[in-house]
Residue frames relative to the residue before (quaternion, step in Angstrom):
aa qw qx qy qz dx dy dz
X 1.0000 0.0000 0.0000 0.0000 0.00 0.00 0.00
X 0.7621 0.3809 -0.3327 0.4044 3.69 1.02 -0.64
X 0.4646 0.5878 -0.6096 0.2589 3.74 0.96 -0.14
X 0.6555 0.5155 -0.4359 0.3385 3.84 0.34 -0.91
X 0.7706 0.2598 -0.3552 0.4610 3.62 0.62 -0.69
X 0.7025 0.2721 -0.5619 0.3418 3.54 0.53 0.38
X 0.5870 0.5032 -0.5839 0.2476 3.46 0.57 0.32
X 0.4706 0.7236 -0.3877 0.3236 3.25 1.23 -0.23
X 0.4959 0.8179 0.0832 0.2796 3.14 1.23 -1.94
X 0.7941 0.2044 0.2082 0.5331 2.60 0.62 -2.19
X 0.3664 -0.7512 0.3840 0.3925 3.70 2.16 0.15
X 0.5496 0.6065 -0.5510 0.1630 3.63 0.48 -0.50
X 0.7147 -0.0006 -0.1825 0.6752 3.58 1.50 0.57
X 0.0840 -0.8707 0.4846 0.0102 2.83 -0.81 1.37
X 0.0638 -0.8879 0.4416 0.1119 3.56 -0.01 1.02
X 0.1681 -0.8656 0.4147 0.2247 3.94 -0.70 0.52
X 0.6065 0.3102 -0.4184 0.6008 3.11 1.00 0.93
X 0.5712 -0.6365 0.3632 0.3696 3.98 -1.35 0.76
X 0.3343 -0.8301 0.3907 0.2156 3.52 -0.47 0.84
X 0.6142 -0.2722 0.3765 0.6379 3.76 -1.26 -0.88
X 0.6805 0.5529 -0.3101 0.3675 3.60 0.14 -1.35
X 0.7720 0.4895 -0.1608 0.3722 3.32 0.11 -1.74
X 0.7222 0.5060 -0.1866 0.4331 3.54 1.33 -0.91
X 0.4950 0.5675 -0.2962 0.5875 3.21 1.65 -0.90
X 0.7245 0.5693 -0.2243 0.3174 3.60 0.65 -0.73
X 0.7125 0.4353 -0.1294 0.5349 3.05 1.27 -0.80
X 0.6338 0.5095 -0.2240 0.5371 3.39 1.63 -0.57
X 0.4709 0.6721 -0.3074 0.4817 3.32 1.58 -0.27
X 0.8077 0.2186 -0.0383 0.5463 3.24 0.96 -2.01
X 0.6273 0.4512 -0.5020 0.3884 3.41 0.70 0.88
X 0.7581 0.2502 -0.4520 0.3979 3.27 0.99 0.10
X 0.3181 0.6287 -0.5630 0.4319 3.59 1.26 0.84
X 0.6470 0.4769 -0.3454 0.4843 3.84 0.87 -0.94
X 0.6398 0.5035 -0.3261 0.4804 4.03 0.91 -0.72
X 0.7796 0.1555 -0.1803 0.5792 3.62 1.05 -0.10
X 0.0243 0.8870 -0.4611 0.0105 3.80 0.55 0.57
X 0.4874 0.5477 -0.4691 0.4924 3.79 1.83 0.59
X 0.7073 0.3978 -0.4037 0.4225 3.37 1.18 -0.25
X 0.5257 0.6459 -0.5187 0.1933 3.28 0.91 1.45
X 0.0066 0.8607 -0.4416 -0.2533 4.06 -0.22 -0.05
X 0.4518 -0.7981 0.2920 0.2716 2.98 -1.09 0.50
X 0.2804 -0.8259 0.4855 0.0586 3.25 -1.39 0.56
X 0.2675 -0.8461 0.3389 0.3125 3.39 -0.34 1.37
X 0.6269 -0.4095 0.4905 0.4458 4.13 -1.06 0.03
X 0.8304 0.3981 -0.1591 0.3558 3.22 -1.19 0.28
X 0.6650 -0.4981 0.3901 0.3969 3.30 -1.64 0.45
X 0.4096 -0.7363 0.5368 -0.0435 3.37 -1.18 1.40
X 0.2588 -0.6526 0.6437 0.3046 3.63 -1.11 0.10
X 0.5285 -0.6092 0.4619 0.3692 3.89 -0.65 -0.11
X 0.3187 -0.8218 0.4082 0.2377 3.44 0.22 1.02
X 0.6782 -0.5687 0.2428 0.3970 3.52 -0.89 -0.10
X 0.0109 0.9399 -0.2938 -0.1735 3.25 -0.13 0.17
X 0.5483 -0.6569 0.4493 0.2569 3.60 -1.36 0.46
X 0.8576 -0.0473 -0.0148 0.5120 3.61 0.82 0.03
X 0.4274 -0.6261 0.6455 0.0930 3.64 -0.92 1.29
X 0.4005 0.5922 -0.6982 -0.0383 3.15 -1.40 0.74
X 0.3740 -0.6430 0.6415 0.1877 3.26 -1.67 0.99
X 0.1033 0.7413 -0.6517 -0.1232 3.24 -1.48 0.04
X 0.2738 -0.8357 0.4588 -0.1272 3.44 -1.24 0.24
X 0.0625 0.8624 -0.4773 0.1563 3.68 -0.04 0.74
X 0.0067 -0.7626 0.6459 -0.0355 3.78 -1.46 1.26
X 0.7647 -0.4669 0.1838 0.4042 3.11 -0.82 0.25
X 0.7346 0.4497 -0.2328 0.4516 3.39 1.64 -0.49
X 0.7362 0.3200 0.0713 0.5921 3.53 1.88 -0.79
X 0.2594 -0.7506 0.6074 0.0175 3.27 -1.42 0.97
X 0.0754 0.8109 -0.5802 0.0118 3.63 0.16 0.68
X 0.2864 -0.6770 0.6777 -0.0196 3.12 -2.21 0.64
X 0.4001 0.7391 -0.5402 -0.0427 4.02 -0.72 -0.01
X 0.2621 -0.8632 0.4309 0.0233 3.18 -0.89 0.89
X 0.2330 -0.8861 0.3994 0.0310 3.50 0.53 1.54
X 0.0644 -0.7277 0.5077 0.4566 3.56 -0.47 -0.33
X 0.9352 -0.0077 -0.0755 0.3459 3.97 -1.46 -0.14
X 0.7855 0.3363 -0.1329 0.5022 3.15 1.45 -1.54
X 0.6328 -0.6069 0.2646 0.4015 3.41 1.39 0.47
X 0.4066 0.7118 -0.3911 0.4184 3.66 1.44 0.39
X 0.6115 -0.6447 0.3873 0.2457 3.54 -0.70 1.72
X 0.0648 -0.8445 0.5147 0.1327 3.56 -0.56 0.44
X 0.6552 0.0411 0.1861 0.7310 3.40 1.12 -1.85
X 0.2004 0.7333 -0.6490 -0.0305 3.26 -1.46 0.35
X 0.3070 -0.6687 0.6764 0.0317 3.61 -1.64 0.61
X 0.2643 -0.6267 0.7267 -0.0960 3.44 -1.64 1.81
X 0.4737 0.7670 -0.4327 0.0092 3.42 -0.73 0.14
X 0.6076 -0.6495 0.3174 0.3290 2.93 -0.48 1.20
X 0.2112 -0.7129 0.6652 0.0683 3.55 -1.98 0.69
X 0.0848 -0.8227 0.5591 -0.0576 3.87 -0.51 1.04
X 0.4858 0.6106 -0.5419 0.3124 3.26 0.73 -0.01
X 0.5219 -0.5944 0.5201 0.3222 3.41 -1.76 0.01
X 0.8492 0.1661 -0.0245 0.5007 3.28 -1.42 0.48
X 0.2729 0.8065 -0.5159 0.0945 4.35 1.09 0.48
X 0.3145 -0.7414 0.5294 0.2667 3.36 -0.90 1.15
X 0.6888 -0.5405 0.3839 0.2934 3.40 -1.00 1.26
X 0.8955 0.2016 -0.2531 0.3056 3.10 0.04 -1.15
X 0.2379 0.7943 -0.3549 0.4319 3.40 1.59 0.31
X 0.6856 0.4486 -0.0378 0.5720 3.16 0.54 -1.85
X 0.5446 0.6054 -0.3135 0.4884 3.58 0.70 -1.05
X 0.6876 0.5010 -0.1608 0.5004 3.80 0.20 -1.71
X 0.6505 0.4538 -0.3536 0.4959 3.95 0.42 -1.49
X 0.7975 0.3850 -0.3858 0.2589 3.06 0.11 -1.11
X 0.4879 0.6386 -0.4112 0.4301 3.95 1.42 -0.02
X 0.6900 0.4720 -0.1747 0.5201 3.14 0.77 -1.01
X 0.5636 0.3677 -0.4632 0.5767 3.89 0.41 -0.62
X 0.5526 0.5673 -0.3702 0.4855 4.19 0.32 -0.80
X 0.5991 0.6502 -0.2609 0.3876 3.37 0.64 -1.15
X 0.8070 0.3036 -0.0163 0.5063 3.46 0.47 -2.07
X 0.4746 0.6708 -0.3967 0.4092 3.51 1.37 -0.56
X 0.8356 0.0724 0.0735 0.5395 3.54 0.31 -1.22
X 0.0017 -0.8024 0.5709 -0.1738 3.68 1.16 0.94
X 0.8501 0.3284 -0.0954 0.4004 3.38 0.27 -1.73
X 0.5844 0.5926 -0.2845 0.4758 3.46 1.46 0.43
X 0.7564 0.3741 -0.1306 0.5205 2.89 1.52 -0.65
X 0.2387 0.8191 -0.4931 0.1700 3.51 1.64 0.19
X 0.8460 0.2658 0.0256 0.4615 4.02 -0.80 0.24
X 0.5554 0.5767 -0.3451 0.4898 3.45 1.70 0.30
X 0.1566 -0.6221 0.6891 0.3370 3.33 -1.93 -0.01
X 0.0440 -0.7482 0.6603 0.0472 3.29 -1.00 1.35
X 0.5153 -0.4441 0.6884 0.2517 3.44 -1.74 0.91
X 0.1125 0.7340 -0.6602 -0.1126 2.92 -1.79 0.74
X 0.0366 -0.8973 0.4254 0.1119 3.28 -0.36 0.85
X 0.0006 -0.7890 0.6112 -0.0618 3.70 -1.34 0.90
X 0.5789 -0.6909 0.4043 0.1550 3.09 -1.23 1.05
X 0.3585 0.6238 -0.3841 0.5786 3.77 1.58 0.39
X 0.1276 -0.6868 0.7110 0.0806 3.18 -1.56 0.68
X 0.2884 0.7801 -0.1578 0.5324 3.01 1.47 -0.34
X 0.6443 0.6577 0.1342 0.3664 3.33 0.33 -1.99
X 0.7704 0.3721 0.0218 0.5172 2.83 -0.15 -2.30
X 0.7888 0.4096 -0.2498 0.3843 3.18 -0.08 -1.56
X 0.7508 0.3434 -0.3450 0.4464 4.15 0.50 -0.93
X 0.3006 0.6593 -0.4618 0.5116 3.91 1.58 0.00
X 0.7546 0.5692 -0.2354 0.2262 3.38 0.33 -1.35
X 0.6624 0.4766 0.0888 0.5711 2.53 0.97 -2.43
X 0.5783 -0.6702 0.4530 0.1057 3.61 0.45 -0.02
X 0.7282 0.1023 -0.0100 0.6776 3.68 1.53 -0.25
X 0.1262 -0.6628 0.7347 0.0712 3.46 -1.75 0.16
X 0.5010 -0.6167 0.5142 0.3229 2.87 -1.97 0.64
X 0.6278 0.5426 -0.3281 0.4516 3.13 1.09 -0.09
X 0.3330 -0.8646 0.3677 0.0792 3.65 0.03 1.73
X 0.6913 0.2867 -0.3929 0.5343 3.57 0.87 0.09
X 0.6938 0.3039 -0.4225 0.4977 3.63 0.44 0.83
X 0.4632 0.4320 -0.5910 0.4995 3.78 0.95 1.61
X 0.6304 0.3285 -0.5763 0.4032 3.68 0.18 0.09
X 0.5537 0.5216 -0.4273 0.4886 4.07 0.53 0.27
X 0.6766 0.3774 -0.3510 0.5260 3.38 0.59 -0.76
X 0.6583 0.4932 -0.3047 0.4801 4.00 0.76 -0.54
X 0.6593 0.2760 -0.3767 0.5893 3.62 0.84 -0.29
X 0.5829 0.4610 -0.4930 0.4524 3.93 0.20 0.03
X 0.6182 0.5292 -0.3700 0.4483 3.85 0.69 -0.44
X 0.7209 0.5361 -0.2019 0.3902 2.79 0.74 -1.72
X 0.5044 0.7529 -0.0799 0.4151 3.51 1.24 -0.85
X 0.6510 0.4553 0.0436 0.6058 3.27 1.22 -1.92
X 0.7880 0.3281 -0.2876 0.4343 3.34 1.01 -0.72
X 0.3931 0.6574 -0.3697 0.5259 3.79 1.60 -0.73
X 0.9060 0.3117 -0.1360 0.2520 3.53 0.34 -1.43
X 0.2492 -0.7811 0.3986 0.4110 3.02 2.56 -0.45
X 0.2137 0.6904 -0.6215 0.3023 3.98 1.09 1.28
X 0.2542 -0.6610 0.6984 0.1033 3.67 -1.08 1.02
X 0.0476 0.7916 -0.6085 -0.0304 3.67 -0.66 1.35
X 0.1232 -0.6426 0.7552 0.0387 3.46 -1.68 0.78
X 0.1426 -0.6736 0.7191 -0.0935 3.18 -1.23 1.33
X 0.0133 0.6698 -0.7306 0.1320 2.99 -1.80 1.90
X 0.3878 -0.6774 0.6250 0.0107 3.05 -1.32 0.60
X 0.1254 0.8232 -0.5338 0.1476 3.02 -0.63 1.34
X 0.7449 -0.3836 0.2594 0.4803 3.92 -0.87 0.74
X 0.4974 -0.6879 0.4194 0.3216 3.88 -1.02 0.35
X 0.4639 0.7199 -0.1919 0.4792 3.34 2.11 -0.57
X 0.7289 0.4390 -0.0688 0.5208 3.09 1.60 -1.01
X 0.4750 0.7128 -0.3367 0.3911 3.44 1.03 -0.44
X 0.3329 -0.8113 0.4118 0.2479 3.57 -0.37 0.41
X 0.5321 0.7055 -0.1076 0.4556 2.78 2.35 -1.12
X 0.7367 0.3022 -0.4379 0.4173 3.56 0.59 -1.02
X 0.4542 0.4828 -0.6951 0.2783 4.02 -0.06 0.37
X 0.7141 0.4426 -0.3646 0.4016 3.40 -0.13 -0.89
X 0.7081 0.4339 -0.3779 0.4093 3.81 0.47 -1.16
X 0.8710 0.1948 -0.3281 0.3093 3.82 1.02 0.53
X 0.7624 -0.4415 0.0272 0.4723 2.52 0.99 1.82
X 0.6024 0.5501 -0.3950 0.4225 3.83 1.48 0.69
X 0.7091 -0.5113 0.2802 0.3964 3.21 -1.23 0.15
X 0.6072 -0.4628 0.4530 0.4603 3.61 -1.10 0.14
X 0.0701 -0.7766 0.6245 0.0446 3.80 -1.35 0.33
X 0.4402 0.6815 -0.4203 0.4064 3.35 1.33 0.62
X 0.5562 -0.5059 0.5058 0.4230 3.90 -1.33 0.61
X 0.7762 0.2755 -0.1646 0.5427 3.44 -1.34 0.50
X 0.5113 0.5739 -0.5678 0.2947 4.48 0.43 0.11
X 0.7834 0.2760 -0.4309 0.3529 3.61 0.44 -0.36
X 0.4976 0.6874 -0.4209 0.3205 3.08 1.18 0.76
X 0.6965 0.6356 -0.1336 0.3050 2.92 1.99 -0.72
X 0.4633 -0.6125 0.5036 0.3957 3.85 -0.60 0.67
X 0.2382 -0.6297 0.7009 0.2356 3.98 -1.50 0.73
X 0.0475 -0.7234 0.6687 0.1652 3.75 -0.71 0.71
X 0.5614 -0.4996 0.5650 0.3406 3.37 -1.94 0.41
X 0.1996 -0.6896 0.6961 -0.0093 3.54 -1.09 0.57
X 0.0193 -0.5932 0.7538 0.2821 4.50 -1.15 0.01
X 0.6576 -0.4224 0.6144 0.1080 2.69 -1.85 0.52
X 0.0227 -0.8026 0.5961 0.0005 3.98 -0.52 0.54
């Protein structure tokens, strides 16, 4: 949310009329100021990974959108498959939804937690982090997942981890889970956005 107003700011793009970006921004941080409990804090600096209370991976291919939610010791709880039809789907697009569908899936489960998330994007990971991409149709997702996290007080931590390793990409192409604890696990429905 802050790259638009400091690039603005800071002229390295000046615009003279209020853009998408710039507006989305300010509407972001005005209705974060109108509710200022749905802020938490975060400290500066390099971090250890706090502890956490739930693991979810997710994952996404050109044919599938996957989800699994584990709790601490990494044991399958809930999980979501859903199909992708679009044409020509940019990965990491799809990649990002599928954090965010995760996100709204198990919001109200995760209220007051720190949950790990892990995905196989660097790509991903890194604009998760940072809060923005250069890649403008995959910040209004990254702004409603924050925005989300903060409503619900969810502490996220994003890793990144080989695709080999992912528990997530079986399912996101159309295969079975292979995680400890999956046939234990409930498939929930999820929409697409």
């Amino acid at each position: 949310m802050l790259s638009a107003l400091y690039r603005r700011a800071s002229a390295k793009e000046a615009w003279s009329t209020l853009n998408g970006s710039l507006r989305d921004a300010l509407e972001w941080w005005a209705s974060l100021l109108k509710n200022p409990e749905m802020c938490f804090s975060r400290t500066a600096g390099a971090r250890q990974r706090p502890p956490v209370r739930y693991i979810i991976y997710t994952d996404a291919s050109e044919i599938g959108l996957a989800g699994i939610l584990c709790d601490e010791k990494g044991v399958a709880q809930e999980f979501f498959q859903e199909e992708v039809h679009d044409e020509g789907p940019n990965i990491a697009l799809l990649e990002a939804e599928a954090v965010e569908m995760a996100l709204w899936a198990w919001a109200q489960r995760l209220e007051g937690c720190q949950v790990l998330v892990v995905v196989d994007s660097t790509t991903v990971q890194g604009s998760m982090v940072k809060g923005a991409s250069r890649m403008e149709a995959m910040n209004p997702r990254i702004h409603r997942l924050w925005f989300l996290a903060a409503q619900r007080r969810i502490e996220l931590w994003f890793e990144r981890v080989p695709s080999k390793l992912n528990p997530a990409d079986p399912p996101s192409r159309r295969r079975p889970l292979t995680l400890d604890g999956a046939e234990g696990a409930r498939r929930v429905r999820v929409r697409r956005f």
